[in-house]
C-alpha positions in Angstrom: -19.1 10.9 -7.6 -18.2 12.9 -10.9 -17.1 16.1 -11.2 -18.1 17.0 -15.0 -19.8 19.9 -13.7 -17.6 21.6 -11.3 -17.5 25.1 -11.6 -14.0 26.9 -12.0 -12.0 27.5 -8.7 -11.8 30.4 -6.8 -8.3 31.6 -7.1 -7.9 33.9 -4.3 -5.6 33.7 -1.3 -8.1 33.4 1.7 -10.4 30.6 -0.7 -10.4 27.5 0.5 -7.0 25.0 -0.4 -8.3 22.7 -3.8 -5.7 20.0 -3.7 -5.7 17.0 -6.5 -4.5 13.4 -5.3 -3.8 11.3 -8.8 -2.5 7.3 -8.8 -3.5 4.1 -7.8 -3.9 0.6 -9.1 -3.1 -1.5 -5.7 -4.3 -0.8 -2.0 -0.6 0.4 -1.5 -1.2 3.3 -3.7 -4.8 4.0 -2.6 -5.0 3.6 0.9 -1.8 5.8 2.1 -3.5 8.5 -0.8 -6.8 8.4 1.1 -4.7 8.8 4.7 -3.1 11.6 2.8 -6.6 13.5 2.4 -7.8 12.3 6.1 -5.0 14.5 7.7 -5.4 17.0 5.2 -8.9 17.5 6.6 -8.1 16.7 9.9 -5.9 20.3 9.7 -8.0 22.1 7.5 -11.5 21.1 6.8 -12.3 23.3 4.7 -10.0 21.7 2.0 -11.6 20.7 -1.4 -10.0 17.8 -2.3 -10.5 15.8 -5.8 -9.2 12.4 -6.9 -8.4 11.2 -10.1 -7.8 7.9 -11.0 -7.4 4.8 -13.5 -10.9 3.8 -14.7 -11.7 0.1 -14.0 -9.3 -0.2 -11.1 -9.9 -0.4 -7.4 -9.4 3.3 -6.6 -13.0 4.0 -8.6 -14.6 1.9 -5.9 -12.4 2.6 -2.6 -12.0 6.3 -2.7 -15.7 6.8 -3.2 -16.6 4.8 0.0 -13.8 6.9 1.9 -15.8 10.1 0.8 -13.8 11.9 -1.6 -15.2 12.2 -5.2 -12.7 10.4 -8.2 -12.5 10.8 -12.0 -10.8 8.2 -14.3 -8.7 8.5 -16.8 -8.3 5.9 -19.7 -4.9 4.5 -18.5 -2.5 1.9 -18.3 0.5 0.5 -17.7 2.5 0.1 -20.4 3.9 -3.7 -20.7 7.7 -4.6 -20.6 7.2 -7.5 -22.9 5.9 -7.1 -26.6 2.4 -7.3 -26.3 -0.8 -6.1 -28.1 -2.1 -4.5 -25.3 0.9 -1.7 -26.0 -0.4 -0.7 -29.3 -3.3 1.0 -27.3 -1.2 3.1 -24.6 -0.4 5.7 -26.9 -4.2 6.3 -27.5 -4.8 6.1 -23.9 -2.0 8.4 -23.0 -3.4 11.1 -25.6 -6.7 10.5 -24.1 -5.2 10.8 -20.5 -3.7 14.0 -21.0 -6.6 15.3 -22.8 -8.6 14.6 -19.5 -6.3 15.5 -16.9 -6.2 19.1 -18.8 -9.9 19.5 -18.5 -9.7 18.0 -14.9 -7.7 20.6 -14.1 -8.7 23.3 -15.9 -12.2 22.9 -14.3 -11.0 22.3 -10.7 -8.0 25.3 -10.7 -6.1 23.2 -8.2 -3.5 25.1 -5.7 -1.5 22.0 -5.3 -1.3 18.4 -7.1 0.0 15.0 -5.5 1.0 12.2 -6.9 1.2 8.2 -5.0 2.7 6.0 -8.0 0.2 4.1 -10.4 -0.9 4.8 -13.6 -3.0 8.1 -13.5 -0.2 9.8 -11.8 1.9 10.4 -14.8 -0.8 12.2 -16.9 -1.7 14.0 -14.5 0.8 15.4 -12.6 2.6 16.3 -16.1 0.0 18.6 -17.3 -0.1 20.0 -13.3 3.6 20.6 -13.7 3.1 22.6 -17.3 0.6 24.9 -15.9 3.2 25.9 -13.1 1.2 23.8 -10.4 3.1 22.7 -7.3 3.5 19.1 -6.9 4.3 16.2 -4.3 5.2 12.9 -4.8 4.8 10.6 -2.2 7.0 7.1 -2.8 6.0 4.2 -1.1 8.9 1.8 -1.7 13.0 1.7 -1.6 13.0 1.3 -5.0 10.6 4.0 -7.0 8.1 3.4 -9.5 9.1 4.2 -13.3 5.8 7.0 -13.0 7.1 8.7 -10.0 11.0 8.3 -11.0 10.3 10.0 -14.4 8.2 12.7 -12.5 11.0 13.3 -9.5 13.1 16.1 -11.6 9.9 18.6 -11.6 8.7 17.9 -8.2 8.5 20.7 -5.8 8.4 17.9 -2.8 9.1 14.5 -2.7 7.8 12.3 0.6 9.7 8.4 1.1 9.4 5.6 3.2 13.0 4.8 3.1 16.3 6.3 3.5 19.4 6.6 0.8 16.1 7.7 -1.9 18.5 10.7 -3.2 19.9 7.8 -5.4 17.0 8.6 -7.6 15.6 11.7 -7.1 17.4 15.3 -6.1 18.3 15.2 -2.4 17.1 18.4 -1.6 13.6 17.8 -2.5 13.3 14.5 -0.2 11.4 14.2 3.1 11.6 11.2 5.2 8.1 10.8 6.4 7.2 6.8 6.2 3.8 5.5 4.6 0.7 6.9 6.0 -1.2 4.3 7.5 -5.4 3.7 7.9 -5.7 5.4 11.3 -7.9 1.6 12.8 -4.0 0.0 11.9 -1.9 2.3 13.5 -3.6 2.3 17.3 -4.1 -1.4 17.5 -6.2 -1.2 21.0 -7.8 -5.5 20.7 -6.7 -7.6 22.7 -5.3 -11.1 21.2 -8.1 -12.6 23.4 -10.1 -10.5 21.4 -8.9 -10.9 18.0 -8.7 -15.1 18.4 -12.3 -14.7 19.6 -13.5 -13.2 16.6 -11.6 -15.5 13.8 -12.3 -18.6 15.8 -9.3 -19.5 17.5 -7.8 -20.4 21.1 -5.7 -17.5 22.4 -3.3 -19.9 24.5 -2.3 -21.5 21.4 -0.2 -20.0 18.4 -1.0 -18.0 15.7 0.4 -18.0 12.1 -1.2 -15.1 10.0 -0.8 -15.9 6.1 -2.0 -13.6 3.5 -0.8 -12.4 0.3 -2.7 -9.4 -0.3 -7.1 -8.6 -1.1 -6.2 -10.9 -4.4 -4.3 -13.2 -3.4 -0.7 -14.6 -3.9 -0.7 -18.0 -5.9 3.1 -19.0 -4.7 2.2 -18.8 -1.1 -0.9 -19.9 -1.8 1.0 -23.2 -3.5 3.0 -23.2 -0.6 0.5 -23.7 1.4 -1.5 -26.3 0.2 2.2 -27.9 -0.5 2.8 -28.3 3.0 -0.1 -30.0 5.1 1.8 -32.8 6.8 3.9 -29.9 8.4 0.4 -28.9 10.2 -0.9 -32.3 10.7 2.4 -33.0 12.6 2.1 -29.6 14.8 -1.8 -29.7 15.7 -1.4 -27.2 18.0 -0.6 -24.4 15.8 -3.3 -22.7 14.8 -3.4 -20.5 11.0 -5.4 -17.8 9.3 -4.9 -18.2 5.6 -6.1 -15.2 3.6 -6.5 -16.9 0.0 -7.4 -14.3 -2.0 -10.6 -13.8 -4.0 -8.9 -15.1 -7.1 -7.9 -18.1 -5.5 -10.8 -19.2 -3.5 -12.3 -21.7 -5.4 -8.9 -23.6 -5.9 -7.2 -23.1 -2.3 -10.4 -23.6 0.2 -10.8 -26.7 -0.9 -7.4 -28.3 -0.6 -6.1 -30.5 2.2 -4.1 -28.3 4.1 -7.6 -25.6 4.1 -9.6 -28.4 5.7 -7.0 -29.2 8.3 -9.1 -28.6 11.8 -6.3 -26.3 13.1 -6.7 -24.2 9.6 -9.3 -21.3 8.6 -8.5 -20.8 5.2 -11.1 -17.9 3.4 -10.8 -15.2 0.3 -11.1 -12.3 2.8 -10.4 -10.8 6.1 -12.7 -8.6 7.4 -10.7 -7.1 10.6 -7.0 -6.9 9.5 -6.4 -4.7 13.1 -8.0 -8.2 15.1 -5.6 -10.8 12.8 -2.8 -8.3 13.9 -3.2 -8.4 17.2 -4.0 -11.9 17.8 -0.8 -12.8 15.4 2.3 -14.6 16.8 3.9 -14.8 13.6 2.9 -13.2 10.2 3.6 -14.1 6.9 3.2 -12.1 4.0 4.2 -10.3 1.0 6.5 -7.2 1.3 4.3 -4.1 -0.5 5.0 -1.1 1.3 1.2 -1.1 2.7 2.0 -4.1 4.4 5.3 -3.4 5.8 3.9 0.2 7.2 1.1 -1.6 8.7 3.4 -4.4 10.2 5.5 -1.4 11.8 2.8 -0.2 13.9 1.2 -3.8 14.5 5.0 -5.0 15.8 4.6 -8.2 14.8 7.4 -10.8 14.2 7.6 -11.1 10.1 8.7 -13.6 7.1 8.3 -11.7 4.0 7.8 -13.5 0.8 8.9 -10.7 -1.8 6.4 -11.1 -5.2 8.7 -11.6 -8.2 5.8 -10.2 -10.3 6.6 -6.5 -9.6 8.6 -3.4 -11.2 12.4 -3.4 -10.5 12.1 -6.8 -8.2 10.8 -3.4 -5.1 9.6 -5.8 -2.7 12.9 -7.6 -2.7 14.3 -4.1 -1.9 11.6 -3.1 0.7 12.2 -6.6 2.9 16.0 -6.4 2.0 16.1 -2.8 3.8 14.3 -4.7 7.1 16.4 -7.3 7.1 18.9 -5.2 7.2 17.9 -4.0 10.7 17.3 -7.3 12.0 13.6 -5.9 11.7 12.2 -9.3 10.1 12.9 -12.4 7.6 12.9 -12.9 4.1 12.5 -15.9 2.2 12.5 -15.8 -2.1 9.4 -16.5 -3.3 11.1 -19.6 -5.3 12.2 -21.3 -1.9 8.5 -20.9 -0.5 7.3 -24.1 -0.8 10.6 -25.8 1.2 10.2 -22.7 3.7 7.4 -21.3 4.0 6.0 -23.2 7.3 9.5 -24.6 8.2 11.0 -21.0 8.7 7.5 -20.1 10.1 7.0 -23.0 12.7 10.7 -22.4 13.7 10.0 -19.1 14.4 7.3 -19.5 16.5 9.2 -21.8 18.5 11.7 -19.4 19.4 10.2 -16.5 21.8 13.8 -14.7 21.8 14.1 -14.4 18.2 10.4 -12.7 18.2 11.1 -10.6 20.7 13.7 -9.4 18.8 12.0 -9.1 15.8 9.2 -7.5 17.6 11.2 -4.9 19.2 13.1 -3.9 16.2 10.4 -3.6 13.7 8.0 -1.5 15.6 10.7 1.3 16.1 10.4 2.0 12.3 7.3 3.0 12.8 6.7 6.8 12.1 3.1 7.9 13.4 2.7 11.2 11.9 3.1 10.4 8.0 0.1 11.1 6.7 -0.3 14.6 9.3 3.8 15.1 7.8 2.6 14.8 4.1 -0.3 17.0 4.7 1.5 19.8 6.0 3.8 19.7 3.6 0.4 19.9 0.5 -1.1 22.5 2.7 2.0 24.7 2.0 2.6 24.2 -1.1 -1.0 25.5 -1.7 -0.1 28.0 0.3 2.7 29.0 -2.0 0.7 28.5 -5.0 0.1 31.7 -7.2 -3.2 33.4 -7.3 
């Protein structure tokens, strides 16, 4: 859906709120920005509501099929490590800002909001020179470097987590949590129902192992690692989400044809595994921990070394903390992974716990929180 040919906005008080969501790059940018825009209709439908993302990354196809139109910028990351591919960011920030002014020239939006990922920055930093109100909404403990650098000119900035006013100014923070897909929060199957539709007996347990839509190659390894741990406990049952990237390597390995294993690239009912889940194992993205909130599921989170600032370290740290789940590095995943897991779903006390503890982090009304907060800040926004 492009908007090349949009027509300048109406700028008066009583037109319809235009509202711009920029950022992406991972489903833990996209889908809590696409929740964002739900409860923004949800309260007014009449909102106009553009995306704008990173061309060649996920957002261009997800927002699309959630019904909101997207534009794409010519942007990326820039790399930590010397590397060719950072002789072309300056280029592609030029271009970037280049776009994002036409973008918004065309669109006259009343507010702009930000969720981390590369189109963000660009973005929101030509929103903020033309006097545009802004919102950030920061998904981890531990802030992106595109949201941190754009915290000082935010008019309002939404977290997941508390003690964030050690990076941006405390009196712009709102604790609101991470919107979450509406089909994830109200969790209505039944276990009978989820084991049903993945195959499984629902009088046995269930281990729920996935490491995101691409895949985590560690747990992955870990997996395969660890068969004779299976083989000698027959009667616990696993769903192992490979990954696309991993498919052709990981289905085919012995612990994947184990008769008490489904091993496959994709799950196509994330609300059924949920509920039909004893004991979940999985990376600690802030997606995945809001989801886990509502699904109140016990929890071993394998934190991905592979990210900015070591965040999901931070973001299973702060649940620890509250006795709200378990951590184990991701360099002590093959020696843990299905002892700590098998362990756990031994012990019905510690789960219960677990359970109990990390379902009351849980915070419903994000996404309707958030949204209020864009729909006044196009309120405010001069004519």
């Amino acid at each position: 859906m492009a908007i090349e040919k949009e027509k300048p906005g109406d700028n008066s008080p009583h037109s319809a709120p235009r509202i711009i969501i920029s950022g992406g790059g991972t489903g833990g940018h996209i889908f809590p920005a696409i929740a964002i825009a739900d409860a923004v209709k949800a309260i007014a439908p009449e909102a106009d509501i553009r995306f704008v993302g990173a061309k060649g990354k996920m957002e261009m196809e997800k927002v699309p099929k959630a019904g909101y139109p997207i534009e794409g910028l010519w942007i990326s990351g820039f790399q930590r490590k010397l590397t060719l591919r950072n002789l072309s960011f300056p280029f592609k920030l030029i271009s970037s800002l280049w776009r994002s002014r036409r973008i918004i020239r065309r669109f006259r939006p009343q507010v702009a909001v930000g969720v981390g990922g590369y189109a963000s920055g660009p973005l929101l930093q030509v929103a903020n020179s033309r006097g545009i109100p802004t919102l950030l909404q920061e998904q981890n403990s531990f802030p992106g470097i595109t949201n941190r650098l754009l915290g000082g000119k935010a008019d309002r900035i939404c977290v997941a987590y508390e003690g964030m006013e050690r990076f941006f100014p405390a009196e712009k923070l709102l604790l609101t949590g991470n919107p979450v897909r509406a089909q994830l929060q109200d969790l209505r199957a039944t276990r009978e129902e989820g084991a049903k539709h993945f195959g499984f007996d629902p009088a046995k347990p269930i281990l729920f192992v996935f490491g995101g839509s691409l895949g985590a190659r560690s747990i992955n390894e870990a997996m395969a690692a660890n068969a004779e741990a299976l083989k000698a406990r027959p009667d616990v049952q696993v769903l192992w989400q490979v990954g696309k990237l991993y498919e052709a390597t990981f289905t085919a390995c012995e612990t994947a044809q184990l008769p008490n294993v489904k091993a496959q690239a994709f799950i196509d009912g994330m609300d059924l595994a949920y509920t039909m889940a004893d004991v979940i194992v999985a990376r600690s993205g802030a997606l995945t921990i809001s989801e886990l909130q509502f699904a109140g599921k016990p929890a071993i989170f394998i934190p991905s070394p592979n990210v900015a600032e070591d965040h999901q370290s931070k973001n299973a740290q702060a649940l620890v903390r509250k006795d709200a789940a378990l951590m184990i590095p991701d360099a002590a995943a093959n020696d843990r992974i299905l002892k700590d897991a098998i362990a756990l779903i031994d012990d019905e006390e510690r789960r219960q716990t677990l359970s109990a503890n990390i379902k009351k982090l849980a915070q419903p009304d994000a996404a309707e929180q958030i949204a209020r907060e864009v729909l006044r800040l196009a309120q405010s926004a001069k004519p």
